[in-house]
C-alpha positions as CSV (number, residue, x, y, z in Angstrom):
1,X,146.0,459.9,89.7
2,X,147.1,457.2,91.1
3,X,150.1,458.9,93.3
4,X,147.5,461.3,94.3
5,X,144.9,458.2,95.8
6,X,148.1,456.6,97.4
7,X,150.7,459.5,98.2
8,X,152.7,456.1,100.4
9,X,152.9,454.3,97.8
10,X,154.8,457.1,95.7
11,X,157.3,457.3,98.9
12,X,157.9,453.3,98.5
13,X,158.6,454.2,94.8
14,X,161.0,456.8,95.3
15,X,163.0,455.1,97.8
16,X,163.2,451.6,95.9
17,X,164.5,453.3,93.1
18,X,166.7,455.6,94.9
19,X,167.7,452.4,96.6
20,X,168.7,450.4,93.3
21,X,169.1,452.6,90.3
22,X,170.0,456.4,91.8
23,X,171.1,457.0,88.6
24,X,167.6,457.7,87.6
25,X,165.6,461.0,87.9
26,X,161.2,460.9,88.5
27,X,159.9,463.6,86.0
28,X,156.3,464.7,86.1
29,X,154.9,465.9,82.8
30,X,151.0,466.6,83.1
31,X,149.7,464.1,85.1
32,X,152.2,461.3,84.0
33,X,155.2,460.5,86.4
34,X,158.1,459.0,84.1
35,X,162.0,457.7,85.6
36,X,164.4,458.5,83.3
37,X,168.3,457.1,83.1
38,X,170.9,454.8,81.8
39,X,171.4,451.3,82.5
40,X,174.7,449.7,81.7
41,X,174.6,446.1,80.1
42,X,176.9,443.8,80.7
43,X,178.7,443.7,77.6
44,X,179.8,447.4,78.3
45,X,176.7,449.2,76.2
46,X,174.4,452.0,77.4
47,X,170.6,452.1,76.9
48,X,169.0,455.1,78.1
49,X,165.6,454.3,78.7
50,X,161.6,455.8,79.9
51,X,159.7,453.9,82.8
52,X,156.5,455.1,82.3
53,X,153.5,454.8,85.0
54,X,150.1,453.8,83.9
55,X,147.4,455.8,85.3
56,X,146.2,452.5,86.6
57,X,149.5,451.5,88.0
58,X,149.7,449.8,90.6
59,X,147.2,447.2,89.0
60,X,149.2,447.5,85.8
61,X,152.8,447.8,86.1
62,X,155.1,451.0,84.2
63,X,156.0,450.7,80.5
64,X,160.1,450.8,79.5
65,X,160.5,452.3,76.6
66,X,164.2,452.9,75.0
67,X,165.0,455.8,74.3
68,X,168.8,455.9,73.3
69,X,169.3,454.2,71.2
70,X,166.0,453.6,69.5
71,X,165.9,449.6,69.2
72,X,163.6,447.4,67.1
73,X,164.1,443.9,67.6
74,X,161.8,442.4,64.0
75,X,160.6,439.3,63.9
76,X,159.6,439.2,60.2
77,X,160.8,442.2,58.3
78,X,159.1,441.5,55.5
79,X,155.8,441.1,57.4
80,X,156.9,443.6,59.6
81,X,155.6,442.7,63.0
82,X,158.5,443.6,66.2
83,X,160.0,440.5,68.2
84,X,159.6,441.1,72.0
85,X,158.5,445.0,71.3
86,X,155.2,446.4,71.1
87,X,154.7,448.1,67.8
88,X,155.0,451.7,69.6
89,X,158.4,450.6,70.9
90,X,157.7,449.5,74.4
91,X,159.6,447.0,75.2
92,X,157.7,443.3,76.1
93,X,159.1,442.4,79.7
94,X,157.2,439.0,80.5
95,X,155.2,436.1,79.3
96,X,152.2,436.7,79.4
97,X,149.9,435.2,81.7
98,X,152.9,434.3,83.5
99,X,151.9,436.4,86.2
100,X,155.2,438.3,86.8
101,X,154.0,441.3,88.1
102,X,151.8,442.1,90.9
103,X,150.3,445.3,92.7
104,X,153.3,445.1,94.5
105,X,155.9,445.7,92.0
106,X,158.1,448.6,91.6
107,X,159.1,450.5,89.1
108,X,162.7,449.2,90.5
109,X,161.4,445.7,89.7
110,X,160.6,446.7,86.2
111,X,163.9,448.3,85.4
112,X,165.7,445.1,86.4
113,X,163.8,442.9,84.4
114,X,164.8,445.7,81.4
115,X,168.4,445.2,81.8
116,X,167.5,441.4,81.7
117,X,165.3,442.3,78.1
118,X,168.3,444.1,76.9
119,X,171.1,441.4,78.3
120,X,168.6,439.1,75.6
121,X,168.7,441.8,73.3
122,X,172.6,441.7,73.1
123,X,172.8,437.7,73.0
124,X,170.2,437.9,70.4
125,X,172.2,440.4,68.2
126,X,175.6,437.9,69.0
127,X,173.6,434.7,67.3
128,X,173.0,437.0,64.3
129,X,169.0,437.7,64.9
130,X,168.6,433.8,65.1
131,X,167.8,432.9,69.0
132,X,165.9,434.8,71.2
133,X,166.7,433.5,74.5
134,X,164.0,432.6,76.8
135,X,160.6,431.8,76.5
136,X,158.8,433.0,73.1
137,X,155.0,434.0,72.9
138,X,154.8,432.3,69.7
């Protein structure tokens, strides 16, 4: 595993998330290292939420997937397909190709750019569903 390859680069880990979001605890289930906790939005609501490292991470950055409350943001509901989700409920963070993220970004990087999804999230709920703001995939 990839923690086990680079036992340094779990240390910087630890200590940027320490560093920015405390509030959050490392669990190691198998082989997988997860951060679990609550981020607070802006507007006052609480998402608790999984940061999930891929076994390739660093070259791939950590997944966020919501936990409480379970969100699906549709698109289409009649065709189904999920609006800046992936279909298993992981939430889609960037552009892509935009070439956000790098070998050296942190899971702490990743959970700010999730409370910057879910500050969307909550303007995109005010419109009624209508805009999404930022840049859209398609």
């Amino acid at each position: 595993m990839w923690y086990e390859s680079d036992p340094a680069r779990l240390v910087i880990e630890k200590r940027a998330m320490e560093a920015r979001f405390p509030q959050f605890r490392l669990i190691q289930d198998g082989q997988k290292l997860t951060w679990v906790g609550k981020l607070q939005s802006n507007r006052g609501n609480t998402y608790e939420i999984a940061v999930i490292y891929p076994d390739n991470f660093p070259v791939k950055p950590p997944d966020v997937y919501p936990i409480d409350p379970i969100i699906t943001v549709w698109k289409d509901e009649h065709a189904g397909r999920l609006k800046h989700q992936y279909n298993d409920g992981k939430l889609c963070l960037y552009f892509p190709g935009d070439g956000s993220f790098s070998d050296r970004t942190t899971a702490a990087t990743v959970v700010a750019v999730a409370a910057a999804w879910f500050f969307a999230y909550e303007s995109w709920l005010a419109s009624g569903k209508r805009e999404w703001p930022g840049k859209e995939a398609d």
